[in-house]
ZARO-735371 format. One record per residue: residue number from 1; residue in three letters; y, z, x of N, C-alpha, C, O in turn. Coordinates in steps of 0.2 Angstrom, whole numbers, padded with zeros to 4 digits. Example, Ala and Ser with C-alpha at 12.3 -4.5 7.8 and 13.67 -1.06 7.14 Angstrom:
     i    aa     n_v     n_w     n_u    ca_v    ca_w    ca_u     c_v     c_w     c_u     o_v     o_w     o_u
     1   ALA   -0028    0039    0066   -0022    0039    0062   -0016    0039    0066   -0017    0042    0071
     2   SER   -0011    0035    0064   -0005    0036    0068    0000    0039    0064    0006    0040    0067
//
This chain:
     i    aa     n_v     n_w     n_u    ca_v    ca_w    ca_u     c_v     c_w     c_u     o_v     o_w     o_u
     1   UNK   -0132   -0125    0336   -0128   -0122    0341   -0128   -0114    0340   -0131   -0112    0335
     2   UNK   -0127   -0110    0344   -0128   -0101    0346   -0124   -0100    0348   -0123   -0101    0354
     3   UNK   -0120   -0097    0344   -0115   -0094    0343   -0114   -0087    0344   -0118   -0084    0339
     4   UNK   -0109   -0081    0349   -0110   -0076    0351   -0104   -0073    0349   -0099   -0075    0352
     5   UNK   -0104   -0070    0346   -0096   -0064    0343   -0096   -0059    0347   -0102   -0056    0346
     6   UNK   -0091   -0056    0351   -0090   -0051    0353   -0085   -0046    0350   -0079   -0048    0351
     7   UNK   -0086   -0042    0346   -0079   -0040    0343   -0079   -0031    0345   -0083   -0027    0344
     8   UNK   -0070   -0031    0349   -0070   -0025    0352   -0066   -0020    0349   -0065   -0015    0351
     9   UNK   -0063   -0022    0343   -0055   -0017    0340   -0061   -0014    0334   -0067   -0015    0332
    10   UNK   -0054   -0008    0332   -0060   -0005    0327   -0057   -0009    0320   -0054   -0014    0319
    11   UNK   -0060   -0004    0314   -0064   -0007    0310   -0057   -0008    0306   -0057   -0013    0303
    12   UNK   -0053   -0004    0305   -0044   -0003    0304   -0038   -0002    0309   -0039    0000    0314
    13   UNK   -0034   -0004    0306   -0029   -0004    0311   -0024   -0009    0313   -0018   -0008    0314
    14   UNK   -0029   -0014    0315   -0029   -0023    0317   -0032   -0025    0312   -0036   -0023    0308
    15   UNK   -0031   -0031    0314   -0036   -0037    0309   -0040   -0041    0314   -0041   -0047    0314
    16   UNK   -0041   -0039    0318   -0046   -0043    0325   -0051   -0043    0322   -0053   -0048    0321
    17   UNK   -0055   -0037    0320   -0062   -0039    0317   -0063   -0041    0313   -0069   -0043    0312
    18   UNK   -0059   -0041    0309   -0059   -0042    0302   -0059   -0051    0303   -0063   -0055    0301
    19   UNK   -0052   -0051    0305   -0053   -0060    0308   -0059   -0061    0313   -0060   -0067    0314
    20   UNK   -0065   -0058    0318   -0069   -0061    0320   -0073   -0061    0314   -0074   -0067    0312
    21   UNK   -0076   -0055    0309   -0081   -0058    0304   -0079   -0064    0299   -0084   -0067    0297
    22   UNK   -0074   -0064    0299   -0070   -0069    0294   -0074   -0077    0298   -0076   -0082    0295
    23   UNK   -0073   -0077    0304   -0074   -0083    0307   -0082   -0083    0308   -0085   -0088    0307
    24   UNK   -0084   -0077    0310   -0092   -0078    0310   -0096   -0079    0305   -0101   -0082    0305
    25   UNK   -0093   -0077    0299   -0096   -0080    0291   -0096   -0086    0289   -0100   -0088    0285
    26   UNK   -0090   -0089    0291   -0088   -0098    0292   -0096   -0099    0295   -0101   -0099    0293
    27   UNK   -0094   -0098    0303   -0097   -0103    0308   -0106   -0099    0305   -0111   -0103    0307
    28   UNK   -0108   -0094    0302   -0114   -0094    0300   -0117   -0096    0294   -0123   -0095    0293
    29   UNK   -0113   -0102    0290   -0114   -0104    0284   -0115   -0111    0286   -0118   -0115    0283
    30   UNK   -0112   -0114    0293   -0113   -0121    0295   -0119   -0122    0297   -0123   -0118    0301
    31   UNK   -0121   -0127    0294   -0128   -0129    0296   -0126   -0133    0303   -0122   -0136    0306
    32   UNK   -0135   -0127    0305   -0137   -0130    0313   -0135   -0123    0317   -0139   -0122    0322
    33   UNK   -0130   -0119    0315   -0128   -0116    0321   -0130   -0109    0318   -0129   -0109    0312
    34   UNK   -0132   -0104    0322   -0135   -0098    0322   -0130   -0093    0326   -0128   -0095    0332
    35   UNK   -0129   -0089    0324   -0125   -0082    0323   -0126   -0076    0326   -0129   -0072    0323
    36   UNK   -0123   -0074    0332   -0124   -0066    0332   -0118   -0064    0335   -0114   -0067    0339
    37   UNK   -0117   -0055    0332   -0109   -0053    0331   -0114   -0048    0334   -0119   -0046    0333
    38   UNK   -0109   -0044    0341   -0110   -0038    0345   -0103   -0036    0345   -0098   -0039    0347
    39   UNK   -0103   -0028    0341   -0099   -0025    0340   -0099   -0017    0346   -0103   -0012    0347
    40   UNK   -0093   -0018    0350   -0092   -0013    0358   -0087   -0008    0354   -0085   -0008    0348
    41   UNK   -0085   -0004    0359   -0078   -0002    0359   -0079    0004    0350   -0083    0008    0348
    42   UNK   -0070    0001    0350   -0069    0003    0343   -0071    0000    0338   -0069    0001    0333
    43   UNK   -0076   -0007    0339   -0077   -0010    0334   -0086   -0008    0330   -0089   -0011    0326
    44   UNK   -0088   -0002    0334   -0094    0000    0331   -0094    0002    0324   -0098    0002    0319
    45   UNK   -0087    0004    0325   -0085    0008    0316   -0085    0003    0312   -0086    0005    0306
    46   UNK   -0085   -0001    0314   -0086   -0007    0307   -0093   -0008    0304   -0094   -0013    0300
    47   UNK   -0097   -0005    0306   -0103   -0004    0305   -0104    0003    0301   -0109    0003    0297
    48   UNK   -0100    0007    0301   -0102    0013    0298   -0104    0012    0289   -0102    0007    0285
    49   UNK   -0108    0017    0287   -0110    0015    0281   -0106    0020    0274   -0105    0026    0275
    50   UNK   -0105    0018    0271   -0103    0020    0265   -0094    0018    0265   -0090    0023    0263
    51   UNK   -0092    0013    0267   -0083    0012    0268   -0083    0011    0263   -0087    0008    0260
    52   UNK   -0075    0013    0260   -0073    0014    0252   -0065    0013    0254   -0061    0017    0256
    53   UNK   -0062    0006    0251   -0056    0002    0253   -0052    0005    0249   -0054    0010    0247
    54   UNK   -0045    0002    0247   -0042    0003    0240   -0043   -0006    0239   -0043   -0011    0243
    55   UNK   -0044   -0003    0232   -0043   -0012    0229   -0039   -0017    0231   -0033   -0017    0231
    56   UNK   -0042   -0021    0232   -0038   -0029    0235   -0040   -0027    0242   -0041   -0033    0244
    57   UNK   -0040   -0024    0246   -0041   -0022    0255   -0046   -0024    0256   -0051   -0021    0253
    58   UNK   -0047   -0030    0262   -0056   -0030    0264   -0058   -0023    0267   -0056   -0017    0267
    59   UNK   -0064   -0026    0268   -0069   -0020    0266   -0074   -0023    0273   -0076   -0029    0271
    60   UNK   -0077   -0022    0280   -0081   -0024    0282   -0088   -0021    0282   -0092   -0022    0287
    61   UNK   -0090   -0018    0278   -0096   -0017    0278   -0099   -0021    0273   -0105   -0023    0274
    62   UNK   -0093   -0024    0266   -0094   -0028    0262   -0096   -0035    0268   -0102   -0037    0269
    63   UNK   -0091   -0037    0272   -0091   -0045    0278   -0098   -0042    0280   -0101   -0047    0277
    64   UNK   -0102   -0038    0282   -0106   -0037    0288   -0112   -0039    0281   -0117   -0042    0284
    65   UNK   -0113   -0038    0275   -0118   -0040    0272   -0118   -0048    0268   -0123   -0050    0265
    66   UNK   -0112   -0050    0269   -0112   -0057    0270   -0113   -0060    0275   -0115   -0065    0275
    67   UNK   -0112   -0057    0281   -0116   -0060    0288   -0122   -0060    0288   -0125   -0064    0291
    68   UNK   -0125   -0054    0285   -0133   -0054    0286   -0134   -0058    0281   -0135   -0063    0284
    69   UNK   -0135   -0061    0274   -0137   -0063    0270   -0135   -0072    0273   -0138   -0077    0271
    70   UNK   -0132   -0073    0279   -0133   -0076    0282   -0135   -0079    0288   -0133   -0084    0290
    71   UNK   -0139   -0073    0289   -0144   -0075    0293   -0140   -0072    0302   -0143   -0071    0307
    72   UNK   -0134   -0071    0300   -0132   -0066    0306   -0136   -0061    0308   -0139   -0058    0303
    73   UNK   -0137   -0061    0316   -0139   -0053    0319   -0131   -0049    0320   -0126   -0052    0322
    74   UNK   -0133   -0041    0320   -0128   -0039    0320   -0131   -0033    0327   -0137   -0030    0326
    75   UNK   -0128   -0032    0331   -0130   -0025    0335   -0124   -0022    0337   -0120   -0025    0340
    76   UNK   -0124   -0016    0335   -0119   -0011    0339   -0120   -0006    0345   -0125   -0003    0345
    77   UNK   -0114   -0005    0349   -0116   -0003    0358   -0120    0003    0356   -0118    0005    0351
    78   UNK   -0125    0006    0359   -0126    0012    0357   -0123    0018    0361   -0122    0024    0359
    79   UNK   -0120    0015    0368   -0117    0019    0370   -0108    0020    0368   -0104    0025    0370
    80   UNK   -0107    0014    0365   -0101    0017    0361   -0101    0019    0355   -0095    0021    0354
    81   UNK   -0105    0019    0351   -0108    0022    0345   -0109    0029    0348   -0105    0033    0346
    82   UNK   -0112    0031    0350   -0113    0040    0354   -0105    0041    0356   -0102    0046    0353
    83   UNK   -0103    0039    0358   -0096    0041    0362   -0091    0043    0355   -0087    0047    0354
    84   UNK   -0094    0039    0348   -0087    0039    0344   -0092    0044    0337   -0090    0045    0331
    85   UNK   -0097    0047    0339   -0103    0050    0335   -0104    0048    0331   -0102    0051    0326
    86   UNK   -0108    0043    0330   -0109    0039    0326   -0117    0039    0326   -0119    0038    0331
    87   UNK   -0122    0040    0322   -0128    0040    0324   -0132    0031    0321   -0129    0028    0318
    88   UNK   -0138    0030    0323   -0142    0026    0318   -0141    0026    0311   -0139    0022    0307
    89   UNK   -0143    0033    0310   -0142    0033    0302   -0135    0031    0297   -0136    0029    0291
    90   UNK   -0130    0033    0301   -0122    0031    0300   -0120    0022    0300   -0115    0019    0297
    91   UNK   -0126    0019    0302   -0125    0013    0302   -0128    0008    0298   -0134    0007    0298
    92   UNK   -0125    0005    0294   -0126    0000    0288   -0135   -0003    0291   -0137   -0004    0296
    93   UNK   -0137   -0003    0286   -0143   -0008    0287   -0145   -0013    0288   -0151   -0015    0286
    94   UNK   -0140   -0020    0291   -0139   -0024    0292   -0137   -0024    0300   -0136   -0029    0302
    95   UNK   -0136   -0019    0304   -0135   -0017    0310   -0139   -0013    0313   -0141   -0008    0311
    96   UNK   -0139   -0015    0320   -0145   -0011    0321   -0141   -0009    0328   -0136   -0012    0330
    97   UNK   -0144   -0004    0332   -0142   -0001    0340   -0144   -0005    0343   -0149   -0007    0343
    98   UNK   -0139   -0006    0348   -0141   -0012    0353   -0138   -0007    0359   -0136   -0001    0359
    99   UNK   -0139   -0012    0365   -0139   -0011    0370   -0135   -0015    0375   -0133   -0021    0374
   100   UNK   -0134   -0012    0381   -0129   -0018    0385   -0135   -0022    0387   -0133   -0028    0387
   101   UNK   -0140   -0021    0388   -0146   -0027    0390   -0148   -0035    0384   -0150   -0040    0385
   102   UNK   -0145   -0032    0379   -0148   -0036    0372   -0142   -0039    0373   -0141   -0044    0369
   103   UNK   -0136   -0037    0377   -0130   -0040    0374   -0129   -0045    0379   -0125   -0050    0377
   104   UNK   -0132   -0045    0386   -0134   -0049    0391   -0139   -0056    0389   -0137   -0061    0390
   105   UNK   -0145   -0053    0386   -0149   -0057    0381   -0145   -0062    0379   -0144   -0068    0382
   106   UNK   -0141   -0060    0373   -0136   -0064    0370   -0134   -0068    0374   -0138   -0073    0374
   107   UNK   -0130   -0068    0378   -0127   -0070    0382   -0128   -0076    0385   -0124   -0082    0384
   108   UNK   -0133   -0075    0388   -0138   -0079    0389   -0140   -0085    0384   -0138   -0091    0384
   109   UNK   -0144   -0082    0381   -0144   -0088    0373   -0140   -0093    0371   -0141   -0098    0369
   110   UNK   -0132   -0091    0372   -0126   -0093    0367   -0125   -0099    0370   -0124   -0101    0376
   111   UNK   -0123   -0104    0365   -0118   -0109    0369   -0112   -0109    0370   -0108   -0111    0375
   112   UNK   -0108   -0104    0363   -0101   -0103    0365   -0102   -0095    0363   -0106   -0092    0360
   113   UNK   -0097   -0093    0367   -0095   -0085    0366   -0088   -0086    0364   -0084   -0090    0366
   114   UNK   -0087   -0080    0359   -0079   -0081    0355   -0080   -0071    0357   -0085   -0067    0357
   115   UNK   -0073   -0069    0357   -0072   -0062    0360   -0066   -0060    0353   -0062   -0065    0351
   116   UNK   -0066   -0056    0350   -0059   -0054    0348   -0060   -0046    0350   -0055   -0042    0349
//
């Protein structure tokens, strides 16, 4: 099964993203089903690189390399990335710039889509 994450909240604040990676790391650890998390909005910040928590506080840049180590693809908007100045370089190595077309792509591919 293909499975499609759309997560739109930023990366603090809320626990939406944090509960979609939380769910996308379940459902990318079941076997059979295959994984992609597209981060819009304010949720590109979860992507930024070098996040530094207080102790005990998740950390999603820590979630976002347990999603790759499991086989998740990760793409952030690029044009909501530019809007919040965020460059390529600014983003973890397990994510890459995507587009509204790849995100269509997906789309397409998915059997279920989950939105937070």
């Amino acid at each position: 099964m293909n499975i499609l994450f759309i997560l739109n909240d930023p990366s603090y604040g809320t626990e939406r993203s944090y509960n979609g990676f939380r769910h996308a790391n379940v459902m990318a650890k079941t076997e059979g089903t295959e994984v992609r998390i597209f981060l819009m909005a304010d949720a590109v910040t979860c992507a930024k690189r070098g996040q530094k928590t207080p102790d005990g506080y998740y950390n999603l840049e820590k979630m976002i390399i347990v999603a790759n180590r499991r086989g998740a693809s990760i793409g952030a908007c690029g044009t909501c990335s530019d809007a919040r100045g965020l460059q390529t370089e600014d983003l973890h190595d397990g994510v890459h710039r995507s587009s509204m077309e790849e995100l269509a792509e997906w789309t397409v591919w998915a059997d279920k889509l989950i939105v937070y």
